[in-house]
C-alpha positions in Angstrom: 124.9 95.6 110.7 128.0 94.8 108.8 129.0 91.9 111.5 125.6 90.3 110.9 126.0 90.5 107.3 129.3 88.8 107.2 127.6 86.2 109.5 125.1 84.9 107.5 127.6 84.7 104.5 129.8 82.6 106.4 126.7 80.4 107.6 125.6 79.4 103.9 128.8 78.0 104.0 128.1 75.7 107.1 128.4 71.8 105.9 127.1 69.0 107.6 128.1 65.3 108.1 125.8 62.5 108.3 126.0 60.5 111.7 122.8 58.6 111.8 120.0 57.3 109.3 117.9 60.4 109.4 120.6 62.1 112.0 123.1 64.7 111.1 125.4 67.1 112.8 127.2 70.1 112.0 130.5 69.4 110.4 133.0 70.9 113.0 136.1 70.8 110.4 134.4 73.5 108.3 136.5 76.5 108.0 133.7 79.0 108.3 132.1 77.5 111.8 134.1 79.3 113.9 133.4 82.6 112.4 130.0 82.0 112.3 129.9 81.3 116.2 132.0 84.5 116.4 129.9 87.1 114.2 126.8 85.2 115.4 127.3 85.0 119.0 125.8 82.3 120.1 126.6 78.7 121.5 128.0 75.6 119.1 125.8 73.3 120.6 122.3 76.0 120.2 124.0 76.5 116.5 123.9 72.8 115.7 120.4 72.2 117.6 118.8 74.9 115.6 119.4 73.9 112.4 120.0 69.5 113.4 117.1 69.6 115.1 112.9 70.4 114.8 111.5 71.4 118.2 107.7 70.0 118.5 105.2 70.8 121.0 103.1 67.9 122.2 100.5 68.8 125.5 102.6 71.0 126.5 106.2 69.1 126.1 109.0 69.9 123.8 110.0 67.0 121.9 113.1 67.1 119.7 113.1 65.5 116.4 116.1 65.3 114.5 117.0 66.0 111.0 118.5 64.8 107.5 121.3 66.7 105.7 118.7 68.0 103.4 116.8 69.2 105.8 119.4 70.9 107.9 120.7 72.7 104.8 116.9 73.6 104.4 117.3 74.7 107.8 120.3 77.2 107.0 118.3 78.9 104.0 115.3 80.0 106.9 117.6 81.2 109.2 119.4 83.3 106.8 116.3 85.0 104.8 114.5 85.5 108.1 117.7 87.0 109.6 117.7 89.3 106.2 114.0 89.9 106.2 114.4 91.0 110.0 117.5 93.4 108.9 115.6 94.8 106.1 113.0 95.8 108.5 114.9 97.8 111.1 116.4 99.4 108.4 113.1 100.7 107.1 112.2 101.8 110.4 115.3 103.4 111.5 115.1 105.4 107.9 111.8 106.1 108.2 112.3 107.4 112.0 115.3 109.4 110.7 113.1 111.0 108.0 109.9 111.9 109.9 108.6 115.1 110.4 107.0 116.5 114.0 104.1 117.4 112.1 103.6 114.4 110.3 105.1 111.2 111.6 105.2 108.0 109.6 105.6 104.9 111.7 105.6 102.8 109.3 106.0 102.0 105.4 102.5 101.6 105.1 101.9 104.8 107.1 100.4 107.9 104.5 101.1 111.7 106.1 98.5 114.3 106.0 101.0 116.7 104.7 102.5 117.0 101.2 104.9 114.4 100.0 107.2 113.4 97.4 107.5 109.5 96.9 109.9 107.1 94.8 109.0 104.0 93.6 111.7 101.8 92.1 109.4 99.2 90.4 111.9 95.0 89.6 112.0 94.6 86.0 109.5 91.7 84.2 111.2 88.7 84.5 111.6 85.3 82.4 114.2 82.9 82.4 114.6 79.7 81.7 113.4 78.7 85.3 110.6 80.5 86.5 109.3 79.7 90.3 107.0 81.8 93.0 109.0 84.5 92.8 108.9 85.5 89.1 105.4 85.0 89.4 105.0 87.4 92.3 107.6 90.0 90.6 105.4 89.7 86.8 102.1 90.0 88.6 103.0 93.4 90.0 104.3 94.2 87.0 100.5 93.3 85.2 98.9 95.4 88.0 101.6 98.7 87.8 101.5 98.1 84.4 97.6 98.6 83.7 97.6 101.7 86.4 100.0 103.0 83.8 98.0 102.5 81.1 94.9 103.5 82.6 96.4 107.3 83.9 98.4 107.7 80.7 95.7 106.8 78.2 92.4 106.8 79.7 92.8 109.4 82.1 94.3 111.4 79.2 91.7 110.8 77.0 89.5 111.8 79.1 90.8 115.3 79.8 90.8 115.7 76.0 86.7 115.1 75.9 86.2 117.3 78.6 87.8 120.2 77.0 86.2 119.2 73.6 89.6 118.8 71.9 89.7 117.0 68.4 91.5 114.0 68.8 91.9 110.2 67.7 91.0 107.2 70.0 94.3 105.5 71.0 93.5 101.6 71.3 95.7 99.6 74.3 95.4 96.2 75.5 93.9 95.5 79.1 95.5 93.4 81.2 92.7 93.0 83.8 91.9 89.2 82.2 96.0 88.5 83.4 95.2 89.9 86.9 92.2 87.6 87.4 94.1 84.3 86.1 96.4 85.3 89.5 94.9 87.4 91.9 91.0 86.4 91.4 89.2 85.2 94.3 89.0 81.0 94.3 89.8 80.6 91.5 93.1 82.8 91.0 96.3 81.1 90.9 97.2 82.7 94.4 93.8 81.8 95.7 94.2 78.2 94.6 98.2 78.3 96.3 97.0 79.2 99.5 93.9 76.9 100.1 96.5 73.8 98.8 98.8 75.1 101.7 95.9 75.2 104.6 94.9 71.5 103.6 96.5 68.8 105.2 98.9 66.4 102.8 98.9 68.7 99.9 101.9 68.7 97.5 103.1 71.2 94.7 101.8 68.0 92.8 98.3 68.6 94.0 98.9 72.0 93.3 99.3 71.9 90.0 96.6 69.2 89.0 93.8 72.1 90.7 95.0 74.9 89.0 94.9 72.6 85.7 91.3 71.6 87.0 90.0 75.6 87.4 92.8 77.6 84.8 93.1 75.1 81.9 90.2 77.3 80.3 91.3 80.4 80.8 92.6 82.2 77.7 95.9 83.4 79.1 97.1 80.1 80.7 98.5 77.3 78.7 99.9 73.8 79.8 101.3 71.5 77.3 101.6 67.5 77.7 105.2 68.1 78.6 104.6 70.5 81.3 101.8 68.3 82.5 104.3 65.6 83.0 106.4 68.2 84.8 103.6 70.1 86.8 104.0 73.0 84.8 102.0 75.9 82.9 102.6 79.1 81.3 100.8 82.4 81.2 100.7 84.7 78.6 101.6 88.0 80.6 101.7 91.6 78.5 105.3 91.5 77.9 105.1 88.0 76.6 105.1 84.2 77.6 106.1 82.7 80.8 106.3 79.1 81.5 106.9 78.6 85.6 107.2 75.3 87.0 104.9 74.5 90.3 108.3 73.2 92.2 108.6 74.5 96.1 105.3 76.5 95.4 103.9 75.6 98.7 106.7 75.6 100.5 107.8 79.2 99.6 104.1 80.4 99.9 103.7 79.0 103.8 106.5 80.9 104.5 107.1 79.4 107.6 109.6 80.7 110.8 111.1 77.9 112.4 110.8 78.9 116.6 114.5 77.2 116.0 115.7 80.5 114.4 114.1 82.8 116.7 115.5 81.1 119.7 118.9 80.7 118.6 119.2 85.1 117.4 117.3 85.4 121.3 120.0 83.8 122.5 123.2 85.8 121.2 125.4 87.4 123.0 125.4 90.2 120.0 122.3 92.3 121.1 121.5 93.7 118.0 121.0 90.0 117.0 119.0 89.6 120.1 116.4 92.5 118.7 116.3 91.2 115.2 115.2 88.3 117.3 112.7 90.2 119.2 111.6 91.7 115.7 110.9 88.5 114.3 109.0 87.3 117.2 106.8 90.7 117.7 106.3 90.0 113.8 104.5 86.4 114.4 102.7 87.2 116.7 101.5 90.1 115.2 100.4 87.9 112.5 98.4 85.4 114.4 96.8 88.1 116.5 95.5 89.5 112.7 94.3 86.2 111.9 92.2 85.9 115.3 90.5 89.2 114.7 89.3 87.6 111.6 87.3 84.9 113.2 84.2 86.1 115.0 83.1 85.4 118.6 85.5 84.1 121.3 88.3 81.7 120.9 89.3 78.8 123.2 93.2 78.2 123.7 93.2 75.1 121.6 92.1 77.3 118.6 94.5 80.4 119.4 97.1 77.6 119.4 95.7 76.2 115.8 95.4 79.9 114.7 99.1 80.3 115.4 99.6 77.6 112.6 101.0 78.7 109.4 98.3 76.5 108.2 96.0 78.9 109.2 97.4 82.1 107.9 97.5 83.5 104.5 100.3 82.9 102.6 102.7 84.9 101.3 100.9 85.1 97.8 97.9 86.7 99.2 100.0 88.8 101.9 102.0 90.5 98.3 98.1 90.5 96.7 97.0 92.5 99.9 100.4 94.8 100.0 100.4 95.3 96.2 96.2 96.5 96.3 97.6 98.9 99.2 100.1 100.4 97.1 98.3 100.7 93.9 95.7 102.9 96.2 98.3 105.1 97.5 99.3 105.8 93.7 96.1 106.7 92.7 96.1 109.5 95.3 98.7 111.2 94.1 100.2 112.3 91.0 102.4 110.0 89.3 105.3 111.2 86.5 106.8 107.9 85.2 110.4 107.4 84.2 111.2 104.3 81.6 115.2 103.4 82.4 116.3 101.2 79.5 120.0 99.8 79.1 121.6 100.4 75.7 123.2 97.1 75.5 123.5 93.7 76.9 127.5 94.4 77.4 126.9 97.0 79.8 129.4 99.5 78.2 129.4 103.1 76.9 128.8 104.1 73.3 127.2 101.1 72.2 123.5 101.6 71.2 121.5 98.1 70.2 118.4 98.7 68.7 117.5 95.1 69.0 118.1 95.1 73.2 115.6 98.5 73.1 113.1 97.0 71.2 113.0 94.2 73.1 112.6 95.9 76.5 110.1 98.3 75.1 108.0 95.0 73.9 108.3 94.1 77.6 107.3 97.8 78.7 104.3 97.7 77.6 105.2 100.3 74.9 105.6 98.4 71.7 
């Protein structure tokens, strides 16, 4: 585990040289290359063909297309997060194996046990900085969903109880979020929504993007765009814990989500066999995926269409695939009993004895709580 670690860390350090309009290579003076081919396992030439390269399939022949600096370097950041997302995932699986009872055997993450269980849930933090892209949007929007099943089970829930066994108490006003959760997760004309059917049609931009979610969100009363952000293909949203602005940049490309068959081929091919499976994972992962997305169209499917369905173009994007996940786990809170626990750090310094009411307050606000 720690070998392919140390790997990837020495691949974002790969550099490339320029040897052709359009053409580039792997730069072979680069300290870190021959650690990479080391940790890594595989071949220079497969290295510098997975990430110089594109391999296209045209009736049935591989055709090579080479690539720019950019897009090698491009090239580099897939291999490494899918090489982490694969990790991630046999980790999972070997603690979840390691962890399983004989009576009750959970195969997966997703997998609920008939028997009693305790679970832990350590829920990111809201997020707003002074660049805002896909993922802060993702992060915020499960923090708008976990943050209105906390409101709901400590406030309505409670409230409830209290009318049940006639007890004199005063109604406790709180804000609903649901409008927030629409503006993102609603169904054609969410945010998500709109981000995925840009990435199924052909020639579509983060441009394009941003002028549709202007066209179906610019009424809504918790987005806001300004001229300037227009001008930038940008807008803001008025979350619970305050504004956000986010900036439409690399929106499509981070929501297709795509696995180069350049990266799968090239961890197939390593000597290092555990690289090998996280190869295998990946692979098993894809097609996993496409064989979901067939299930979904009815009747019987010629090759050319199981060959189209294959196409990230088809698939739902990573947006919807967090929506789905997210619905899943706010459904296996609501089956259980939930005890929340707010963690909040005394001070931006991070050291002992100093207490800032300010930096409090100010997480609080975010919380929810204030």
């Amino acid at each position: 585990l720690f070998t392919v670690v140390c790997g990837l860390l020495h691949t974002s350090n790969l550099t490339f040289c320029e040897i052709a309009a359009d053409c580039s290579q792997l730069e072979d003076r680069n300290s870190h290359l021959r650690s990479v081919l080391y940790l890594l396992g595989v071949d220079g030439d497969a290295l510098n063909s997975s990430f110089c390269q594109v391999l296209m399939e045209v009736n049935g022949e591989r055709l090579y297309k080479n690539n720019s600096i950019e897009k090698a370097e491009k090239a580099v950041e897939a291999f490494i997060k899918a090489t982490y997302g694969a990790l991630f995932d046999h980790i999972v699986r070997r603690v979840n194996q390691s962890i399983e009872s004989s009576q009750s055997p959970v195969s997966s993450a997703r997998s609920v046990p008939d028997t009693a269980s305790i679970g832990v849930l350590d829920i990111f933090g809201f997020e707003s900085f002074e660049w805002n892209s896909f993922e802060q949007l993702c992060i915020n929007y499960c923090n708008e969903a976990l943050q209105q099943q906390f409101n709901r089970f400590v406030f309505k829930l409670e409230q409830q109880e209290y009318e049940k066994e006639g007890i004199d108490w005063s109604f406790i006003s709180f804000p609903d979020n649901q409008d927030v959760l629409d503006l993102i997760e609603k169904k054609r004309d969410g945010i998500l929504s709109i981000l995925d059917e840009q990435c199924r049609l052909a020639r579509c931009t983060d441009k394009s993007f941003a002028l549709a979610v202007y066209e179906k969100c610019r009424d809504h009363p918790r987005f806001n765009v300004t001229k300037h952000q227009e001008a930038v293909f940008g807008f803001s949203i008025q979350h619970y814990a305050g504004l956000v602005e986010y900036s439409s940049e690399n929106f499509l490309e981070k929501n297709k989500d795509e696995l180069p068959k350049e990266t799968t081929e090239l961890l197939l091919s390593s000597a290092n066999p555990f690289l090998a499976s996280l190869g295998q994972l990946l692979c098993d992962r894809n097609n996993e995926s496409n064989a979901q997305h067939q299930q979904k169209k009815p009747g019987r499917m010629n090759p050319k269409q199981i060959q189209r369905g294959s196409s990230s173009l088809l698939r739902d994007g990573l947006g919807i695939q967090f929506s789905v996940q997210l619905g899943e786990l706010r459904k296996r809170i609501e089956n259980t009993e939930p005890h929340y626990v707010r963690c909040l750090k005394p001070n931006d310094e991070l050291v002992p004895n100093n207490f800032d009411p300010l930096v409090i307050a100010d997480q609080l606000r975010c919380a929810g709580v204030l």
